[in-house]
C-alpha positions in Angstrom: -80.4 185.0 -140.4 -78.4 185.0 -143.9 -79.7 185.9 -147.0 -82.4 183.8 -148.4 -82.4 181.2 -151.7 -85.4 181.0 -153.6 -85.6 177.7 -155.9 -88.3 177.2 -158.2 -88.1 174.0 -160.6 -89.8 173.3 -163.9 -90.2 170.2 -165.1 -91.3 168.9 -169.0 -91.1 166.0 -171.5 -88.2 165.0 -173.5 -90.1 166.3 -176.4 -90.5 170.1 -175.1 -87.7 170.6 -173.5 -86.3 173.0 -176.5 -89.5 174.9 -176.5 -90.2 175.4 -172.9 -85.7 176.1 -172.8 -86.7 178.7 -175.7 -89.4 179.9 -173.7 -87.0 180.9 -170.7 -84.6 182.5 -172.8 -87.2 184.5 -173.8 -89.0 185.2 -170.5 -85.6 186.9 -169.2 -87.1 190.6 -171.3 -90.3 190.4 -170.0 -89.6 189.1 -166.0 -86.3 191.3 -165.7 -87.3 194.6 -165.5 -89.8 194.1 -162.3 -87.5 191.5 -160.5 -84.5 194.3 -160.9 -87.1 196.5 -159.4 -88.0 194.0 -156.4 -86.6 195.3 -152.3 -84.0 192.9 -151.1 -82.8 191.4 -154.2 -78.9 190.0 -154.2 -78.5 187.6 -157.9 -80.6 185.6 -159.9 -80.3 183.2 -162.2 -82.2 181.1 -164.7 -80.4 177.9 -166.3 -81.8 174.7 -168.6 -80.3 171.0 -167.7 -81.1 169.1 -170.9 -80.2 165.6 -169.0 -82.8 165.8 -166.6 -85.4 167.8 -168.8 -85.2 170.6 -166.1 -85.1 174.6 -165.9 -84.4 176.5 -163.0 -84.5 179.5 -161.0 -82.5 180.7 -158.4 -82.2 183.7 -156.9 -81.1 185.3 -153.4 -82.7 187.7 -151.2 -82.0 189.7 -148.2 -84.6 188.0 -146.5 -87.8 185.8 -146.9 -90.4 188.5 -147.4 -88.3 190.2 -150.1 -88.0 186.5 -152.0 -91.7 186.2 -151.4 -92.5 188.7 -153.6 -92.5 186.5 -156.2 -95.1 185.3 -155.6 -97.7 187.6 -156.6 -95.3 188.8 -159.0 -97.9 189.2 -162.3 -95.7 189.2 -164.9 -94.2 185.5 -163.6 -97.6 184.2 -162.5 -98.7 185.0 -165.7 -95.4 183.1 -167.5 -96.0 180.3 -165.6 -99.6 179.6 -166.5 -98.4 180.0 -170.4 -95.3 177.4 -169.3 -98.0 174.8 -168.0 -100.2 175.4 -171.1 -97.0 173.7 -173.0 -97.0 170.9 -170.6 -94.4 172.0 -168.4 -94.9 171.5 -164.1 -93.7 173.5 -161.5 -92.2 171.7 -158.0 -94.4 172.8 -155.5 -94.2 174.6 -152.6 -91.8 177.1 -155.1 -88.8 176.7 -151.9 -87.4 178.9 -150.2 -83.9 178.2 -148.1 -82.2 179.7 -145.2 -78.6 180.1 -145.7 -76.2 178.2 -143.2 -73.5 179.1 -144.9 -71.9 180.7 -148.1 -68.6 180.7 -150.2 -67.8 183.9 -152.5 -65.1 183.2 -155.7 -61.9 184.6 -155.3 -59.7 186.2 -157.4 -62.0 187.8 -159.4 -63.4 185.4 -160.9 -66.3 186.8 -164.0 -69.4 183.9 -164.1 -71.6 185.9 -166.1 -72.7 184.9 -169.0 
């Protein structure tokens, strides 16, 4: 088996979508650190979709148990019950896929932000 993609979705009202956005900018100082830290991590990424009143993460993994460790990651547990306090909801099961297949950019292409 491939590496491993971990989704987790938030979702909130029209009306807080800036501060829960806001909130996820600011969550990347406190969550980084431990997550760079974590066995078997390959990328992740956190990103905002105004249209749908949406935030994500994604992130890959070597394998499943490394992307489970998420899950009783404190720092995010803790985040998340300060996200739901503002009215956002998680989609749950948080999900985690097995790859079938994967495409890298050529060329050398730079998506970082």
């Amino acid at each position: 088996m491939g590496p491993v993609v971990r989704v987790s979705i938030i979702r909130c009202a029209p009306d807080k979508f800036t501060e829960i956005r806001q909130m996820m900018v600011d969550a990347d100082q406190t969550l980084r650190p431990g997550i760079e830290a974590m066995r078997g991590l390959l990328g992740f990424y956190a990103g905002a979709d105004e249209a749908t009143y949406s935030l994500v993460n994604v992130s890959l993994w070597v394998d499943l148990a490394a992307a489970k460790q998420l899950d009783t990651f404190e720092p995010m547990l803790q985040l998340g019950r300060a996200f739901v306090a503002k009215g956002a909801t998680f989609e749950r099961p948080v999900m985690n896929y097995e790859t079938l297949w994967q495409l890298k950019a050529s060329g050398g292409v730079d998506v970082s932000a």
